[in-house]
C-alpha positions in Angstrom: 48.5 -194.3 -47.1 51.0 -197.4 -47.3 52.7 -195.6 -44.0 49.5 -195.5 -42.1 48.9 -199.3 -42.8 52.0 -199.7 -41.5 51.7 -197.9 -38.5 48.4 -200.1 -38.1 50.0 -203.2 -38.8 52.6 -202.3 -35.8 49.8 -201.5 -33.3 48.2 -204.5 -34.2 51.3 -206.6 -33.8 51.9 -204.9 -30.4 48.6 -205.7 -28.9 48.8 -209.0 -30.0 51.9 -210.0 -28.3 50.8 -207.7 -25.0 49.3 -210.5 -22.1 46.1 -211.6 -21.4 45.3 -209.5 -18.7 46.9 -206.6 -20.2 44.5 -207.0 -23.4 41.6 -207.2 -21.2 42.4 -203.6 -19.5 43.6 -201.8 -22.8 40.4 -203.4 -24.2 38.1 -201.3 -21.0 39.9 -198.6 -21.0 39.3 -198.1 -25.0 35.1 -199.0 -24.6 35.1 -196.3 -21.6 37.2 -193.8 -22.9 35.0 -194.2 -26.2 31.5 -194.5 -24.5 32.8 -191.1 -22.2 33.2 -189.2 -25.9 30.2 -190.4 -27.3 28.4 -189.2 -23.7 29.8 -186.1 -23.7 29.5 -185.2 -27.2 26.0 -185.7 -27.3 25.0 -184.3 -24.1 27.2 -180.7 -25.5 25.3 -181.1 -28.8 22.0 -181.8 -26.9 19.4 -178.4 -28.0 19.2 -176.3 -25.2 15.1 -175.7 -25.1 13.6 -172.5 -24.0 10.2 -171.2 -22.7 7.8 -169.7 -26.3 5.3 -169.0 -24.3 4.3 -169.8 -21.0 0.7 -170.0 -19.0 -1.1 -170.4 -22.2 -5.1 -170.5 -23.1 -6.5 -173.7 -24.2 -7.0 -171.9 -28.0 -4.0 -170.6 -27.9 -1.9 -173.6 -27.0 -3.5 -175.6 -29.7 -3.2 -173.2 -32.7 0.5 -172.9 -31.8 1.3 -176.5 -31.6 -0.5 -177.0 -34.9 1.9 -174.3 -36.4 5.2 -176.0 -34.9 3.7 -179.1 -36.6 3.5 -177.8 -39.9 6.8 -175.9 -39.7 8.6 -179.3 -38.1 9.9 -177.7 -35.5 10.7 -179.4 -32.5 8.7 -178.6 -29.3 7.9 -180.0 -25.4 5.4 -179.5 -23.3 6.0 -177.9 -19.7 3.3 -177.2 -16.8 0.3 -179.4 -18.2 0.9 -178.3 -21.5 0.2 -174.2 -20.7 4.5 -174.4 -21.6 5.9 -174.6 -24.9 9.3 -175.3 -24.9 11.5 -174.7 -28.3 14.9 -175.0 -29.3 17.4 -171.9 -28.2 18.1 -170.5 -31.7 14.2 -170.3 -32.5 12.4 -168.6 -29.7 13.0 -164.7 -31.4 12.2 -166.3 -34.4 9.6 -167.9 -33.6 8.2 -165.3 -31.4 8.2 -163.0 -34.7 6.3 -165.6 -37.0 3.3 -166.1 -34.4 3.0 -162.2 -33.4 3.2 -161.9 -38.1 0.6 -164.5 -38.3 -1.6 -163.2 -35.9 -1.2 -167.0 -34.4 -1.0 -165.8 -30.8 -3.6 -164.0 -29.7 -3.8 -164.5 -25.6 -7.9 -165.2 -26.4 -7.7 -161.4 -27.2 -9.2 -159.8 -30.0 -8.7 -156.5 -31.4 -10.2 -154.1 -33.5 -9.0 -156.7 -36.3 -12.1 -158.1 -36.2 -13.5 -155.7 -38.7 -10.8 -156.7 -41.3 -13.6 -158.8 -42.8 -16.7 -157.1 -43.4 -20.3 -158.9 -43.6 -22.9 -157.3 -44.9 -25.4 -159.3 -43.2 -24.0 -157.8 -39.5 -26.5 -156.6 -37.7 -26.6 -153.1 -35.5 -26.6 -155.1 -32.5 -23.6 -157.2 -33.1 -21.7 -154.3 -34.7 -22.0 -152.9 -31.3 -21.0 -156.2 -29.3 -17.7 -156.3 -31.8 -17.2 -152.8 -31.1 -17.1 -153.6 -27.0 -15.0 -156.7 -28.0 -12.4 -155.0 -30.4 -12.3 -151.7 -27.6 -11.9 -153.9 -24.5 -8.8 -156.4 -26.4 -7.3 -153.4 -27.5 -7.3 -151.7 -23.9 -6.1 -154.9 -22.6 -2.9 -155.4 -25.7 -1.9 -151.8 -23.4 -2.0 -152.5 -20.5 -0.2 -155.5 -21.1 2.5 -154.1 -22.7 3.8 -153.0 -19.5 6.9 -154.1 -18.0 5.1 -154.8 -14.6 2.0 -156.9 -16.0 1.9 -159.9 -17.4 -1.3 -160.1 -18.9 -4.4 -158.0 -18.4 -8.6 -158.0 -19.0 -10.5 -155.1 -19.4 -14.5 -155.4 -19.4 -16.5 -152.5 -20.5 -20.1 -151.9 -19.6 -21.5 -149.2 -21.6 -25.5 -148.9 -21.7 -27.7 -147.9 -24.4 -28.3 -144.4 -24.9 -31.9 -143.3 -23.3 -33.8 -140.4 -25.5 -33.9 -139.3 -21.8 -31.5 -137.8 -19.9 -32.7 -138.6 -16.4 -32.6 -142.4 -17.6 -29.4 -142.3 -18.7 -26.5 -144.9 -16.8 -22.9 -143.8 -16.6 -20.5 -146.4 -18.0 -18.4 -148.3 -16.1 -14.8 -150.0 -16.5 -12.8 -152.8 -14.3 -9.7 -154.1 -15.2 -8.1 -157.3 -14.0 -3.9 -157.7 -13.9 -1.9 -160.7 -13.2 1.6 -158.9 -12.7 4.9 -160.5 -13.1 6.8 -162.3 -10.4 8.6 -160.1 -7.6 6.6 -157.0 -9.7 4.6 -154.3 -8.4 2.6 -151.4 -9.6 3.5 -148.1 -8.2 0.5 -145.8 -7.5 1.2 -143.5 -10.4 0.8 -146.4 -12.6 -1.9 -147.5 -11.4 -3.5 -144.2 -11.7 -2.5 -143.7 -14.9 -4.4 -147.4 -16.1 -7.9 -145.7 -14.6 -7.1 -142.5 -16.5 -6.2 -144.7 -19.9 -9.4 -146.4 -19.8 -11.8 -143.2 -18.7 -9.9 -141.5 -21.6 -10.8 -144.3 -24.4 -14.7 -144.9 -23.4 -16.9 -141.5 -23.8 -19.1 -140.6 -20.9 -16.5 -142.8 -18.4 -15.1 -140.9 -15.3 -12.4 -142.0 -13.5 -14.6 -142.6 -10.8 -15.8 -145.8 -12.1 -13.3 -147.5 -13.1 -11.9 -150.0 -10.5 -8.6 -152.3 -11.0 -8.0 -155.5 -9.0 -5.4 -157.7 -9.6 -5.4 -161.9 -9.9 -6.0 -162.5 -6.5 -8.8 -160.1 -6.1 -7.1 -156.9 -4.4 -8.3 -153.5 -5.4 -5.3 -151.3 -6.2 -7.8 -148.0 -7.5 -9.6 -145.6 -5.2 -11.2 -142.7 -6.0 -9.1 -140.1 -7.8 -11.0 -137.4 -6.8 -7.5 -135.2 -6.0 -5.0 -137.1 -8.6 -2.4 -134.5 -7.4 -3.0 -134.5 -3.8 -2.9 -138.5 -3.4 -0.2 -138.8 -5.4 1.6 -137.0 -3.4 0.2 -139.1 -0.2 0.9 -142.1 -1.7 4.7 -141.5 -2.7 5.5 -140.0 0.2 8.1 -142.7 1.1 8.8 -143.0 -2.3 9.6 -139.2 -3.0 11.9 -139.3 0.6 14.0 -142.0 -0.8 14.7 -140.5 -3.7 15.2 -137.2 -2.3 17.8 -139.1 -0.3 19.0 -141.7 -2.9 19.9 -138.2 -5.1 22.3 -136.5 -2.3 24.1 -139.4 -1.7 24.9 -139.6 -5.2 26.0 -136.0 -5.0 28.3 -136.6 -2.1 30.0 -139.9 -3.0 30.5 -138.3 -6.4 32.1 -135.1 -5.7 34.4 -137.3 -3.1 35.2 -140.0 -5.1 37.0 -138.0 -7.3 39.6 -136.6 -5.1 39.8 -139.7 -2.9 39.4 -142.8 -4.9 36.0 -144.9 -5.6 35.1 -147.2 -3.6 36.7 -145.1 -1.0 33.3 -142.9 0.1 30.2 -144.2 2.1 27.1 -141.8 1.9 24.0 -141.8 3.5 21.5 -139.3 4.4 18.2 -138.7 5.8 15.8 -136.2 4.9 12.6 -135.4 7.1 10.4 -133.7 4.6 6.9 -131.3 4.5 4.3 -133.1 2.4 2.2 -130.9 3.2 0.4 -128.4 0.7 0.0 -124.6 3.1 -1.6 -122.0 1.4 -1.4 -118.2 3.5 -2.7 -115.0 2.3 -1.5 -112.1 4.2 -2.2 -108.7 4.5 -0.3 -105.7 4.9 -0.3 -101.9 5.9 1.9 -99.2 5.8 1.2 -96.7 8.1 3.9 -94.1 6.6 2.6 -93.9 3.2 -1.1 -93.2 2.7 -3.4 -92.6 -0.1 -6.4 -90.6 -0.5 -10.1 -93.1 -1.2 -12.6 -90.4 -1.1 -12.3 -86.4 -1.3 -15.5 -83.6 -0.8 -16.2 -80.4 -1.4 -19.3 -78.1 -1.0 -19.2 -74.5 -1.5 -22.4 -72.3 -0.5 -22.5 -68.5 -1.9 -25.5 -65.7 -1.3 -26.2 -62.0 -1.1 -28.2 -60.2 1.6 -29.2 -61.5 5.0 -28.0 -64.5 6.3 -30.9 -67.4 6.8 -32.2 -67.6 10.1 -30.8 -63.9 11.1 -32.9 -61.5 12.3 -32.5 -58.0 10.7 -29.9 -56.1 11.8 -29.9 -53.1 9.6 -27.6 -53.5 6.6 -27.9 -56.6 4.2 -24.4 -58.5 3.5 -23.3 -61.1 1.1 -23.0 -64.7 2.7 -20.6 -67.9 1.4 -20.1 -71.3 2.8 -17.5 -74.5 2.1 -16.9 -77.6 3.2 -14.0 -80.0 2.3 -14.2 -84.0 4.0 -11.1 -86.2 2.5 -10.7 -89.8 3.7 -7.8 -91.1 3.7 -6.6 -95.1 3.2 -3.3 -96.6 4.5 -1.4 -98.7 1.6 -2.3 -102.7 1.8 -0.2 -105.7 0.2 -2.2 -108.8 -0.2 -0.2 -112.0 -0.9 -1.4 -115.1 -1.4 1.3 -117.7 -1.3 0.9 -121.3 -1.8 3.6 -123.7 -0.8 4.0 -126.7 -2.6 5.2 -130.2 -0.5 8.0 -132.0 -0.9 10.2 -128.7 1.5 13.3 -130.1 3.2 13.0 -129.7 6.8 16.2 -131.3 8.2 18.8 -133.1 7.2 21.0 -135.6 8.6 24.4 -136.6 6.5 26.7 -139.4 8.1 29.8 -139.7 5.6 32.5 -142.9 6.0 35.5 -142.6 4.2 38.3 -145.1 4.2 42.0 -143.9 4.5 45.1 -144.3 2.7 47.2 -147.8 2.5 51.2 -148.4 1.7 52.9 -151.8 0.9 55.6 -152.6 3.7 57.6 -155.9 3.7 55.2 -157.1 6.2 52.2 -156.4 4.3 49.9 -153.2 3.8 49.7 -150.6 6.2 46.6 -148.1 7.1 47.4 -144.5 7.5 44.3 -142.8 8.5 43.7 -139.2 7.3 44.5 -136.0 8.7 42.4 -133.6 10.4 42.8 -130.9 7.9 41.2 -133.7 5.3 38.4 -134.3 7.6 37.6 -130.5 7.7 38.0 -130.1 3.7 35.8 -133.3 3.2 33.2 -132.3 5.6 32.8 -128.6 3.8 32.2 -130.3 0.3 29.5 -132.8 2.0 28.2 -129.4 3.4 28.2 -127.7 0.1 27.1 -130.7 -2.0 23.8 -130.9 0.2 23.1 -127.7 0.6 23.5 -127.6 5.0 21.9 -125.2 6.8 22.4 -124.8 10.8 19.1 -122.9 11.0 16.7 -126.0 10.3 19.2 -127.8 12.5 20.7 -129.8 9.6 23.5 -132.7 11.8 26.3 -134.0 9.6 28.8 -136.1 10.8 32.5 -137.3 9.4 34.4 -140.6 10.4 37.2 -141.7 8.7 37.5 -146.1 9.4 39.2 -148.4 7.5 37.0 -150.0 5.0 37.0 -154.2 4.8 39.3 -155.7 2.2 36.2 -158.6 1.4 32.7 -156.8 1.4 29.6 -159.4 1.9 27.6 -156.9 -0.5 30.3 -157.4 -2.6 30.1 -161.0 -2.9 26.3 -161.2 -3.0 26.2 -158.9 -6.0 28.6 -161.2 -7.8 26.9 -164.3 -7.4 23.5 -162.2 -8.4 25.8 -161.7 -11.6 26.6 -165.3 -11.7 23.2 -166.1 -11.8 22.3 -163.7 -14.1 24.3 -164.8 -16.4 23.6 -168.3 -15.9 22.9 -169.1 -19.8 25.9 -167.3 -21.1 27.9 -169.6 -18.5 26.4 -173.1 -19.4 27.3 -172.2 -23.1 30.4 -171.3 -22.5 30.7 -174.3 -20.4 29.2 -176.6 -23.2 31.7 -175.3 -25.7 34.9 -175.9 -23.5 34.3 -179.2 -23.0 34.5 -180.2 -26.5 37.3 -178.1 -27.1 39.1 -179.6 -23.7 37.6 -182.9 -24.9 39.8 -182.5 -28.0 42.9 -180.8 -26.6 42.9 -184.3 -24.2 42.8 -187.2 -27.1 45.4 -185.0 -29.0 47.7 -184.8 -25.9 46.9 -188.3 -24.2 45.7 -190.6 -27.3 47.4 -189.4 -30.7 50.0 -187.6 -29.6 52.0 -190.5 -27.6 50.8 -192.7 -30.7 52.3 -191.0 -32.9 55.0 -189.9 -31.2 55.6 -194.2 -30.8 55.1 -194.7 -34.5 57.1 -192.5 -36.0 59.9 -192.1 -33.4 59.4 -196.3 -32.9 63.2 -197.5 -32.9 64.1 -201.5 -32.8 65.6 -203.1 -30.3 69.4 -204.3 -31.1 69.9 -207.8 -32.1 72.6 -209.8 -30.2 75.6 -209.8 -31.8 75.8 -213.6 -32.6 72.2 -213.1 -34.5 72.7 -211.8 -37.9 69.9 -209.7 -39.2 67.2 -210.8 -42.0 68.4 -212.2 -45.2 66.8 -210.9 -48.9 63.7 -213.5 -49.8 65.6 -215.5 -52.2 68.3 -216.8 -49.4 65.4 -217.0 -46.5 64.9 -220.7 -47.5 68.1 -222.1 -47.2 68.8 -219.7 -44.2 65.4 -221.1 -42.2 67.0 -224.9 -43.1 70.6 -223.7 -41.3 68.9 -222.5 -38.5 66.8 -225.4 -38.1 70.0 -227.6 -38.0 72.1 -226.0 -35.8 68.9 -225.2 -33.1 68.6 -229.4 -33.4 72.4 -229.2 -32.9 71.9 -227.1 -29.8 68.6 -229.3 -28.7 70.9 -232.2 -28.7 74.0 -230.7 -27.1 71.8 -228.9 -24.4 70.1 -233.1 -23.3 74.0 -233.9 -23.0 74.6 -230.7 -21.0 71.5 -231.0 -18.8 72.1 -233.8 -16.9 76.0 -233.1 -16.0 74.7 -229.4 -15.2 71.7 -231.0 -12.6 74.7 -233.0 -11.0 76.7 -230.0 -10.4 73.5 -228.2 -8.8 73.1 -231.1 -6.9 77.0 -231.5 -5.3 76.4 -227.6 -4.8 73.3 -228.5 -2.4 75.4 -230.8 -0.9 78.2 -229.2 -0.6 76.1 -225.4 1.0 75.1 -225.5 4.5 71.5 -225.5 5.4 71.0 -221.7 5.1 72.8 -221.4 1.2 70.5 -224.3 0.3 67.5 -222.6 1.5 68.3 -219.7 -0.4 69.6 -221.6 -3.3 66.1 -223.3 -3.3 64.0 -219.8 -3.2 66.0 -218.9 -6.1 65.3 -221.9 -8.1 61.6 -221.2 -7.2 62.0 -217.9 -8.1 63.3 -218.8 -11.4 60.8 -221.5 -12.2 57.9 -218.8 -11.5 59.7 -216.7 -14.2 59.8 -219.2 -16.6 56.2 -220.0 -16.2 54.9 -216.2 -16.8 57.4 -215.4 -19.2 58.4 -218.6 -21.7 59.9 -216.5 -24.1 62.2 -214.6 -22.1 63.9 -217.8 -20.7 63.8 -219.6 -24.3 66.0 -216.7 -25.1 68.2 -216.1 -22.5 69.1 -219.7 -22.6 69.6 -219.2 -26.3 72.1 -216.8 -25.8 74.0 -219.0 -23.2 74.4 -222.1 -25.6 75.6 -219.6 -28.5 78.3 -218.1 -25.8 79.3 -220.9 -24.7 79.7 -222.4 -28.4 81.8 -219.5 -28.8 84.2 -220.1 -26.5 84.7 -223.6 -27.0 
């Protein structure tokens, strides 16, 4: 402690013998440099607020804010007040409380409304809570999809008629707001019809129509699901036909010849089309027998329709008729869609590159690598000359700086925007810290403690103990009056010999002579103390070698 009130002391006796002016700029330079920490310490401490929940109900708005209110938390309001805004570190948090407390509801209600029983209820309002609970469960489902962002289903299902002729099919629509830059695919869509006909008896898909918030209809009639799914993917099912043989070809290539070193693409031409052929056929060496008769007549005596010719004789008759089928194969063959008929393969690849004193030379590849890398492409897609399948190989030298490249890493960038501004936020205070340790405390210290006096003239003896400082400051007063006195009787002889000097120098010594007198007398104005002491020092030398 008694060290650091020293080192104080010494600062303060430094700045108090430092200039005016000097004062003055020391005096900005600490309220800036102080003002700049306080600024930046409180704009890195600052809570970074996040987005609870956004696009809010009325309802829902006001039961969370009373719950933020209650719990203290702080909170702002964003987008006419359909935005809550929360600290950082509390969003998951807070998320979990509200979704516990059943605080956030979206205006939806479930089938939690028949936690609470009343016994009063009556049939009719049973069945309006039973609609209610049905449609906000329905629409809790279809919500939970990554595409939608929220979602209303509205159910009308008539009363049951003792008739059936009377009797009205239920219906189903369902309203989505999707998410930015979202879309639903047909399947899904399809699939939201079938998960509402499923959960209402009596509903067909049929009637049950989706639109989203701008009033589109995305459902038509499913009356062939398979069929116009098919139709509907068709570009979708070709790209991923293609998307999966360029994977097979870069990554079979990659391996022998570096990644990054492959370019694939392909186009497939494909039958969507669902054929169905029964065919027929006969084989005329083989036959079997369909039908076989035989008669067989016998009698004694004359023959029917004889006349007599003497003797009676016995009489016998057969017949035999056989028919005979040829052997018939009946197929019935069904071809599904989604049959490649062609293919087209176009296949870059980059060559190889040596370091040279100059730089980095290409050296393309041979034509026996061509010819190996164009059978795997061939074997990895499965070519075949007879549908007229074209497949090419070029071998270019690829660009060092890829545009795709440097898009996809600023998409990163951005991406990870929040990780970066924390990061950011906690390197300036640690740079903020590492700069008054190196600029501020370090040269401080390194003054204070490595602080060494400047000599004292030889013909000035150093401090005396306290007892003798008394007499000493008397000795000194009377031998300073002794100089005082001695320096009058000096002066004027001294002036005289400046003078004869003038006199004595042409005109261009005088003029310098003059500019160095002024030059002087400017010193002596700005620095008093300097001159006091300098002349102090030429009295004593001069008293010592008289």
């Amino acid at each position: 402690m008694p060290a650091f009130l020293e080192a104080i002391r010494k600062l303060a006796d430094s700045f108090r013998s430092l200039p005016l002016n000097r004062k003055i700029a020391l005096s900005l330079v600490l309220v800036i440099l102080v003002g700049g920490v306080v600024a930046l310490m409180s704009w890195a401490n600052r809570a970074n607020y996040q987005p609870l929940y956004s696009r809010l109900d009325p309802e829902d708005a006001g039961a969370i804010l009373n719950r933020l209110k209650e719990s203290k938390i702080p909170y702002r309001l964003k987008n006419g007040g359909t935005t809550i805004l929360v600290p950082e570190d509390k969003v998951y948090e807070l998320r979990l409380q509200m979704a516990t407390d059943r605080v956030f509801q979206k205006g939806i209600v479930g089938f939690e409304l028949f936690d609470q029983t009343n016994l009063g209820t009556t049939e009719f309002v049973q069945t309006v809570n039973y609609h209610r609970a049905l449609e906000g469960e329905l629409s809790r489902t279809i919500s939970s999809l990554a595409e939608v962002e929220w979602a209303r289903v509205h159910l009308a299902i008539p009363q049951k008629s003792l008739f059936i002729e009377k009797e009205q099919p239920p219906t189903a629509s369902v309203v989505i707001r999707l998410r930015e830059g979202s879309s639903l695919r047909k399947a899904q869509i399809n699939g939201i019809v079938h998960l509402v006909s499923c959960s209402v008896e009596g509903l067909i898909p049929e009637n049950v129509k989706v639109i989203d918030h701008q009033g589109r209809i995305l459902s038509e009639n499913p009356n062939d699901f398979s069929s116009q799914l098919i139709q509907a993917n068709k570009v979708e099912y070709q790209m991923q036909v293609e998307e999966i043989l360029e994977k097979k070809v870069t990554a079979m290539l990659e391996k022998a010849l570096g990644e990054g070193k492959v370019i694939a693409k392909v186009s497939v031409s494909l039958n969507l089309k669902q054929v169905e052929t029964t065919e027929e056929k006969y084989d005329p060496d083989r036959t079997v027998v369909k039908t076989e008769q035989r008669t067989q007549e016998a009698a004694q005596g004359q023959t029917p329709a004889t006349p007599a010719a003497g003797n009676n004789s016995n009489y016998q008759k057969s017949d035999e008729i056989i028919k005979y089928e040829l052997t018939k194969a009946t197929n019935h063959i069904i071809e599904l869609p989604g049959q490649i008929n062609r293919l087209s393969v176009a296949v870059l690849v980059d060559g190889r590159y040596e370091k040279q004193d100059k730089g980095v030379k290409y050296i393309p590849r041979t034509p026996e690598e061509i010819k190996s890398i164009r059978t795997i492409a061939e074997k990895a897609v499965g070519y075949d000359p007879s549908r007229g399948d074209q497949i090419e190989v070029v071998n270019i030298p690829f660009s060092l700086d890829s545009a795709q490249g440097h898009g996809q890493a600023s998409l990163d960038i951005l991406k990870n925007w929040p990780l970066w501004l924390s990061l950011a936020k906690y390197g300036s205070k640690l740079l903020l810290i590492l700069i008054i340790l190196l600029f501020i405390f370090r040269p401080l210290v390194k003054w204070l403690y490595h602080f060494t006096p400047q000599p004292l003239p030889e013909n000035i003896t150093p401090p005396l103990p306290p007892e003798d400082e008394a007499r000493k400051i008397e000795e000194v007063l009377t031998d300073e009056q002794a100089m005082i006195s001695e320096l009058q009787q000096k002066l004027p002889s001294r002036l005289s010999q400046v003078e004869q000097a003038f006199q004595m120098a042409d005109n261009e010594e005088s003029r310098a002579l003059e500019d160095m007198v002024k030059v002087i007398r400017e010193i002596a104005k700005q620095e008093p103390k300097r001159i006091s002491q300098l002349t102090h020092e030429w009295l004593l030398e001069e008293r010592k070698q008289s």
